[in-house]
C-alpha positions as CSV (number, residue, x, y, z in Angstrom):
1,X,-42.2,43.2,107.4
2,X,-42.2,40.6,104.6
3,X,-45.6,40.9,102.2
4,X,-47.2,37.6,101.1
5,X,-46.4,36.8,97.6
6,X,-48.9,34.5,95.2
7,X,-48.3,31.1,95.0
8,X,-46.4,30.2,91.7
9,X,-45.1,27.1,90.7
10,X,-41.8,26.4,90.4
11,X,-41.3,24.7,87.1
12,X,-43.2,26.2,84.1
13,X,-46.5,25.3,83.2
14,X,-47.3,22.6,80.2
15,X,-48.9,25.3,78.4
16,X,-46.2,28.0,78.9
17,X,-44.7,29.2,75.4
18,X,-41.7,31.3,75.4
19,X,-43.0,32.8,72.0
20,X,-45.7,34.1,74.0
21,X,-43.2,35.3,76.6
22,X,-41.2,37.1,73.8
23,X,-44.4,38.7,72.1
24,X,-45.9,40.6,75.2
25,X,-42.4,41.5,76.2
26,X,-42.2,43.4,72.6
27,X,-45.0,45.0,73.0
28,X,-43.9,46.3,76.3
29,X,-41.0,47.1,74.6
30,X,-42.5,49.4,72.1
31,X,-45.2,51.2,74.1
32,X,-42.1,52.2,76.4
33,X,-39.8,53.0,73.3
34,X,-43.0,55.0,71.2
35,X,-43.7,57.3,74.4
36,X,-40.0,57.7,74.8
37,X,-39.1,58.6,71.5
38,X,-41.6,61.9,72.2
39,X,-39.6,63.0,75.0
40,X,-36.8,64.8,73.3
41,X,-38.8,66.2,70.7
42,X,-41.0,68.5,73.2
43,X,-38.1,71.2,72.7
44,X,-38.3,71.2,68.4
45,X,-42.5,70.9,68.9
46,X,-42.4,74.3,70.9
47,X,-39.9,76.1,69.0
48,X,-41.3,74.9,66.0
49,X,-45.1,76.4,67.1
50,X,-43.9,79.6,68.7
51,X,-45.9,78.7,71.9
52,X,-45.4,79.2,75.6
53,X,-45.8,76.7,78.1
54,X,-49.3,76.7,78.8
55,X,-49.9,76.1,75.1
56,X,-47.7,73.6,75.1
57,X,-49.7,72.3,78.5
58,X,-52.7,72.5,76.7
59,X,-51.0,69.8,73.8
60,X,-49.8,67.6,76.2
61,X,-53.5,67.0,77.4
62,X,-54.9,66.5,74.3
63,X,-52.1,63.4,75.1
64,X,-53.4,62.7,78.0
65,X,-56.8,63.1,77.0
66,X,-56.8,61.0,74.0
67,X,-55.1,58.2,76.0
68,X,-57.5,58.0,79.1
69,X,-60.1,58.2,77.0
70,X,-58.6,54.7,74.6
71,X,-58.2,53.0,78.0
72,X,-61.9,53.0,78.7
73,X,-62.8,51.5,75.8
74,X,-59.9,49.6,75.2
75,X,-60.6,47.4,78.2
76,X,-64.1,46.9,76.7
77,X,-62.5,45.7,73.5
78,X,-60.2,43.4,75.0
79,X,-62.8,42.0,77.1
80,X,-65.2,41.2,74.5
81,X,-63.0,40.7,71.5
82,X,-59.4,39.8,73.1
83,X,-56.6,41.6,73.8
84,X,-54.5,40.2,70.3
85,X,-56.4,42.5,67.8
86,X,-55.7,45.7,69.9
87,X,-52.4,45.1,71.0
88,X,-51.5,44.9,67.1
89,X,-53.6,48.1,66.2
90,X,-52.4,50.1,68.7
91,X,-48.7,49.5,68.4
92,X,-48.8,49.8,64.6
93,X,-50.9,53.1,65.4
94,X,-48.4,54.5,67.7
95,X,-45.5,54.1,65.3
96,X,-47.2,55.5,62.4
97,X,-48.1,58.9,64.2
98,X,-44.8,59.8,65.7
99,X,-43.6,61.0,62.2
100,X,-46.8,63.2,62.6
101,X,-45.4,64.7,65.5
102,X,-42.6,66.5,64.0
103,X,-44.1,68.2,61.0
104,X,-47.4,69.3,62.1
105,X,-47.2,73.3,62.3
106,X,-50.3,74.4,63.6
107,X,-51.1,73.9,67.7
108,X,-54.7,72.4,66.3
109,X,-53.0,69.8,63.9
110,X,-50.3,68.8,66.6
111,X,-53.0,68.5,69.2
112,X,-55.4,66.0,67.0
113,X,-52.0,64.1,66.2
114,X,-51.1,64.5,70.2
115,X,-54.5,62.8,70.8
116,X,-54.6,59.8,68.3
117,X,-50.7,59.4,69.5
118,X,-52.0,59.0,73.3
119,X,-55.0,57.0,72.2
120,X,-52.8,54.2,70.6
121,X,-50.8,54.4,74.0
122,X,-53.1,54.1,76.1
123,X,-55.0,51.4,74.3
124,X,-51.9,49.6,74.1
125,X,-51.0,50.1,77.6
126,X,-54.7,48.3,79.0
127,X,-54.4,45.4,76.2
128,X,-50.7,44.2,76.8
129,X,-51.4,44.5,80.7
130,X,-54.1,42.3,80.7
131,X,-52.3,39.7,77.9
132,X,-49.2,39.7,80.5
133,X,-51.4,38.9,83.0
134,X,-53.2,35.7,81.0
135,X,-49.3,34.9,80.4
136,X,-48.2,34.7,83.7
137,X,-50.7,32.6,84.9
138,X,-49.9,30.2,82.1
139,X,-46.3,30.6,83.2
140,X,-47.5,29.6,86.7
141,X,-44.5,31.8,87.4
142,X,-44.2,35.5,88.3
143,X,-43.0,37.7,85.4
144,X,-44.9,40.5,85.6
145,X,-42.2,42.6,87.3
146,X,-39.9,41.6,83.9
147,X,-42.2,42.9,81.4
148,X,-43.0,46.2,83.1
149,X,-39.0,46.1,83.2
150,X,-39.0,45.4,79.7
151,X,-41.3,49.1,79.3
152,X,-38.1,50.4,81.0
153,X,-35.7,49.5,78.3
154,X,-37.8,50.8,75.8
155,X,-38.0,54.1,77.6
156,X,-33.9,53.9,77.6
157,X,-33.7,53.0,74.0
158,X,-36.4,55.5,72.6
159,X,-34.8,58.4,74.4
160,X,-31.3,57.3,73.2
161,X,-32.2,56.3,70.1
162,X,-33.8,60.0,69.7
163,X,-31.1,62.0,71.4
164,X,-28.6,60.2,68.8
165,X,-29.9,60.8,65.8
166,X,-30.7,64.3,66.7
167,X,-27.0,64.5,68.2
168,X,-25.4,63.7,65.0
169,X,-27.8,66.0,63.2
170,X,-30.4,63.5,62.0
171,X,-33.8,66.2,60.8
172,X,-36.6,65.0,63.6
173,X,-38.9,63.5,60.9
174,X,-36.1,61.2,59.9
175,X,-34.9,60.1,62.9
176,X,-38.8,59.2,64.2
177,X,-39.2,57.6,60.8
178,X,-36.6,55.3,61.7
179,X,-38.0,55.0,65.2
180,X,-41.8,53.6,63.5
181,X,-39.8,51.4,61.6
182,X,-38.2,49.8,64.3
183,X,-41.5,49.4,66.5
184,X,-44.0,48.0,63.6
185,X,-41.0,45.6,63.3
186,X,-41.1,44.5,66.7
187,X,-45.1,44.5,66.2
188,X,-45.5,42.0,63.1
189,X,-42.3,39.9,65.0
190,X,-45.1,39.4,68.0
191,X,-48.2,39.3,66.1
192,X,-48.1,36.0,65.2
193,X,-47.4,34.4,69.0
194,X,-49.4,37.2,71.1
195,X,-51.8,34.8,73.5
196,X,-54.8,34.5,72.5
197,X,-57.3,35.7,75.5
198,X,-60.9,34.6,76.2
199,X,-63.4,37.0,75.9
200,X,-65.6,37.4,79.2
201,X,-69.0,39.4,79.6
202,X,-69.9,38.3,83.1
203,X,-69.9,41.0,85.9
204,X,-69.6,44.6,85.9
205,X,-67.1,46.2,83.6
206,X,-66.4,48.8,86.3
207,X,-66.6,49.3,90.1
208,X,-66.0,52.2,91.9
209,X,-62.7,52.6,94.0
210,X,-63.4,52.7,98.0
211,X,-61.7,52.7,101.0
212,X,-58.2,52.2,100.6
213,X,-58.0,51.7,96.9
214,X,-58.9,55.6,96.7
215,X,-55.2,56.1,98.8
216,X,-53.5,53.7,96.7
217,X,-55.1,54.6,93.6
218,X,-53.7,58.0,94.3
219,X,-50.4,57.8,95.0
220,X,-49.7,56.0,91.7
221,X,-51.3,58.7,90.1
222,X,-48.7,60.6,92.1
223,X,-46.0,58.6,91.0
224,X,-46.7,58.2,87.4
225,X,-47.4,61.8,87.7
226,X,-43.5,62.5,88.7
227,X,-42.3,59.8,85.6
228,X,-44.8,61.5,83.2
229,X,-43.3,64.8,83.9
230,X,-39.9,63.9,83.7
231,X,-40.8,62.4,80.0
232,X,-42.4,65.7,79.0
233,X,-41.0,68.6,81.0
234,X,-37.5,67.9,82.0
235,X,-36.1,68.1,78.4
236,X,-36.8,72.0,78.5
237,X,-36.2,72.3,81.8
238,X,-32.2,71.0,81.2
239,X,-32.0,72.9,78.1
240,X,-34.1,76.6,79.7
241,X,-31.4,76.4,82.6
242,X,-28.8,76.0,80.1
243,X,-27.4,72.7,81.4
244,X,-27.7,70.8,78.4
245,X,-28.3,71.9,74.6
246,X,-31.2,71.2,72.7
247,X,-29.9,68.3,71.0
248,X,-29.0,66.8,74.1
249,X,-32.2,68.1,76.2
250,X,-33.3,64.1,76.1
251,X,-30.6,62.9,78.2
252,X,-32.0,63.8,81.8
253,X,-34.9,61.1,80.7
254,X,-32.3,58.3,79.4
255,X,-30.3,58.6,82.5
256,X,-33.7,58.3,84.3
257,X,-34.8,55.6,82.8
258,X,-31.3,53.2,83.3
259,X,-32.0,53.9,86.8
260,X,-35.7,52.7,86.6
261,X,-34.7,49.8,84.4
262,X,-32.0,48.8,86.8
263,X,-33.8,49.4,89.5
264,X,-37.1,47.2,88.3
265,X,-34.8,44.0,87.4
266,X,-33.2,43.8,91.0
267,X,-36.5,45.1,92.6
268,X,-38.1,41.9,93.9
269,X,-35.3,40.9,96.0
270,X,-35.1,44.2,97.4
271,X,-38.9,44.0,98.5
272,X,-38.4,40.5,100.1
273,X,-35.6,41.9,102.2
274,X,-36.9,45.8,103.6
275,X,-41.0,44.8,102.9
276,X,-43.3,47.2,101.4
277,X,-43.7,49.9,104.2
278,X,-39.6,50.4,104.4
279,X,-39.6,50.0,100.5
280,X,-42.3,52.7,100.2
281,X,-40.9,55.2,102.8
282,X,-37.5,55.0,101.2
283,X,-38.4,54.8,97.6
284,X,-40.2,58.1,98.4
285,X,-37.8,59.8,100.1
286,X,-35.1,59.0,97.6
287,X,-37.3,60.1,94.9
288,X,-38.0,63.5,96.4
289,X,-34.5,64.1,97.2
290,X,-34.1,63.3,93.1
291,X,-36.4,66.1,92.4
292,X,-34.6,68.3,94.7
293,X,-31.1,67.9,93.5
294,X,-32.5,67.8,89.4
295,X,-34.2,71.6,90.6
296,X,-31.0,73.0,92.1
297,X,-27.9,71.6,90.2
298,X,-25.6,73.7,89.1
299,X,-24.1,71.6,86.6
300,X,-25.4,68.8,84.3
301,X,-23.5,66.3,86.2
302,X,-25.4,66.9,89.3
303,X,-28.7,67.0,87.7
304,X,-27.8,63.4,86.2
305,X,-27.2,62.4,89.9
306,X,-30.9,63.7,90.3
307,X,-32.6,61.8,87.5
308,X,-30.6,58.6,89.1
309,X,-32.1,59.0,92.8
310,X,-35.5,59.7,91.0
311,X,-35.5,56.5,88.6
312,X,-34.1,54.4,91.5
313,X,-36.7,56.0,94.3
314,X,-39.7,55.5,91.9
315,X,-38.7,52.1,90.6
316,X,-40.5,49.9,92.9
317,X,-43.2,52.3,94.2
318,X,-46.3,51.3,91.8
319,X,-44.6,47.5,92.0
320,X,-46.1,47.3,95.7
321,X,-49.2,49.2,95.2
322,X,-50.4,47.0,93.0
323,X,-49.4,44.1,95.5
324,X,-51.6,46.3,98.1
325,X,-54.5,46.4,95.5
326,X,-54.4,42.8,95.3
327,X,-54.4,42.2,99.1
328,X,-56.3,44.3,100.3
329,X,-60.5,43.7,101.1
330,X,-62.1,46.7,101.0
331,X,-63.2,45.6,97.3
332,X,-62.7,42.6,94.4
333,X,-59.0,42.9,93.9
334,X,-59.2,43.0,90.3
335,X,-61.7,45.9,90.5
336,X,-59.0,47.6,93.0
337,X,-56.1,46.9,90.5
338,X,-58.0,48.5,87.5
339,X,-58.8,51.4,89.5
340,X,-55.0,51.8,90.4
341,X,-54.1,51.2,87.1
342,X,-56.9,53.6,85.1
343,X,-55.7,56.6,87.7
344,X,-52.0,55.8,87.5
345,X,-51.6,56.3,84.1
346,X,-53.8,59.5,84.0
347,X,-51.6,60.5,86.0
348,X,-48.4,59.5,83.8
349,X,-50.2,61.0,80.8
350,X,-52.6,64.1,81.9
351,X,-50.7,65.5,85.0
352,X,-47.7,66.5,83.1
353,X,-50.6,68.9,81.1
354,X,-51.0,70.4,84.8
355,X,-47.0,71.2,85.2
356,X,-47.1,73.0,81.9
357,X,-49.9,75.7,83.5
358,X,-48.2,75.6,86.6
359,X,-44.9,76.1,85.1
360,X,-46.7,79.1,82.9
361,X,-47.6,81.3,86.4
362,X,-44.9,80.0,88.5
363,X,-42.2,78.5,86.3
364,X,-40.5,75.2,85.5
365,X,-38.7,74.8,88.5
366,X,-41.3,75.9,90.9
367,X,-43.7,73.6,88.6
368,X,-40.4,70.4,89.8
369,X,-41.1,71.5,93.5
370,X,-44.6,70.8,93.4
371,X,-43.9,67.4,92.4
372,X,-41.4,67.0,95.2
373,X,-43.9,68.0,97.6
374,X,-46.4,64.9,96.0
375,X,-44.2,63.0,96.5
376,X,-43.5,63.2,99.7
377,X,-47.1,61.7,100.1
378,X,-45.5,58.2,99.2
379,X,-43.4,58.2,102.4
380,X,-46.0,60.1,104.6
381,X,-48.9,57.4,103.7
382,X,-46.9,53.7,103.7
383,X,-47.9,53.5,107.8
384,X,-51.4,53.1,106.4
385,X,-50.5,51.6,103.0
386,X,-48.4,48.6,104.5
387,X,-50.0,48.5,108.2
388,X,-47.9,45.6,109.9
């Protein structure tokens, strides 16, 4: 069953600027690199504090926490005041406190830094969704797909940046001093051609999710749940099972983040040819089968193989429950989007917090199979998701 698609034209509007293309695309960029950049440096931040995994659970809230929290306000911001100014605060935010993150030495200290670190994110996340948006319709063209792509790449390049400089013995606060330098450049590069939004304060600034939004709301806090705990956990869960070293503890996240980049870019096609129930049921199934085979590899080759079918499976699952949120009439579709948006990224950014106490009375792997079984929600639900 083919979904309906927006109408877009097909040659680009008058008022389409590929400066304005290129600036929301950085910012993608560098939200996708910043968070990334974290990921291999979860390993040094709990050897470094002496803590067990429920500490470190307890950190990765404060993440979460602090960036949930920046969302709510950040979409007030943007609407009254533009999405421009907070794009640019946020991103220069988020580079200057991943330096923090490698010399703080008390579980307080990291945990404030943790915080401010997910606020940036998190505003920067609402305000460059909501400018992409403002673009596209500019465009008259759909792009939206290619930008979240473009957070994709930065996931790649920030945990392979990270994982290199750490490989060829780089200290941590070096190598995420060079990281910062690298996103404020890409920041003051787009500052100058981000779009200017309108501000609006007409209408509610929040409706609550009903009816079907609440199931698709949830399963992308499912699936951002399985990305956000890849990002934070599967580093030290490579390196506790002794399948990778330390240094290279980052490289289950890179490998799953080619797949989710590749995956994104040929994405739409895909879509138009199996439709969104088939792409839902096999993009969940291929995901959980990921989890399974990352959980019991023997070797590091084999758990690759695992992040590949997990990046690949996940790829397109938010993709078409945001087309769902738009479609469907249970509530104002921009109202339904927010509210799959707002809970997705929770889920990217405060579940992971969860694993860690799981992981602490059940361990890391039993922590993994937990995820396998959300996941298998995805697959389970598309009958009512994508009804024909």
């Amino acid at each position: 069953m083919n979904t309906t698609s927006p109408s877009f034209s097909t040659e680009p509007s008058a008022t389409d600027r590929p400066e304005t293309r290129l600036a929301v695309r950085l910012a993608f960029l560098v939200a996708g690199f910043g968070v990334a950049c974290w990921a291999p440096l979860v390993p040094f931040a709990r050897q470094r504090l002496g803590v067990d995994e429920a500490a470190l659970g307890a950190l990765l809230l404060c993440l979460g926490l602090g960036s949930v929290s920046a969302m709510m306000l950040a979409g007030v911001i943007s609407a009254r005041h533009g999405t421009k100014p907070v794009i640019v605060v946020s991103g220069l935010g988020l580079a200057l406190c991943l330096p923090l993150l490698t010399v703080l030495a008390t579980p307080w200290s990291l945990g404030l830094a943790l915080a401010v670190f997910g606020g940036c994110l998190g505003s920067l996340d609402v305000a460059m969704n909501v400018n992409a948006v403002e673009v596209e319709k500019k465009s008259q063209r759909p792009l939206m797909s290619g930008f979240h792509a473009l957070y994709s790449v930065g996931g790649f390049a920030g945990a392979g940046f990270m994982t290199l400089l750490l490989s060829l013995d780089f200290e941590p606060l070096h190598a995420t001093l060079l990281g910062a330098a690298l996103m404020v450049s890409a920041i003051v590069v787009a500052w100058p051609y981000l779009l200017l939004t309108t501000a609006s304060t007409q209408g509610p600034l929040f409706v609550a999710p009903r009816g079907i939004v609440l199931l698709l709301a949830a399963l992308a806090g499912v699936t951002f749940l399985v990305e956000g705990a890849i990002l934070d956990w599967s580093a030290l869960l490579m390196t506790s099972t002794a399948l990778l070293s330390q240094e290279h503890g980052g490289l289950g996240f890179m490998v799953f983040s080619v797949a989710m980049t590749t995956g994104r870019f040929t994405g739409d096609a895909m879509v138009a040819r199996l439709g969104d129930r088939l792409t839902l049921l096999t993009g969940g199934l291929l995901g959980v089968l990921g989890v399974a085979v990352v959980i019991l590899a023997p070797v590091a080759a084999v758990a690759m193989a695992g992040f590949v079918l997990v990046g690949l499976g996940a790829s397109n699952l938010v993709p078409v429950l945001f087309r769902r949120a738009g479609q469907q009439t249970a509530m104002p579709a921009a109202f339904a989007v927010a509210a799959v948006t707002t809970i997705g990224y929770a889920g990217v950014l405060m579940g992971p917090a969860l694993i860690g106490f799981v992981a602490h009375g059940l361990g890391l792997a039993n922590a993994f199979w937990l995820l396998a079984g959300l996941l298998c929600l995805v697959p389970l639900t598309a009958r009512w998701v994508a009804p024909r």
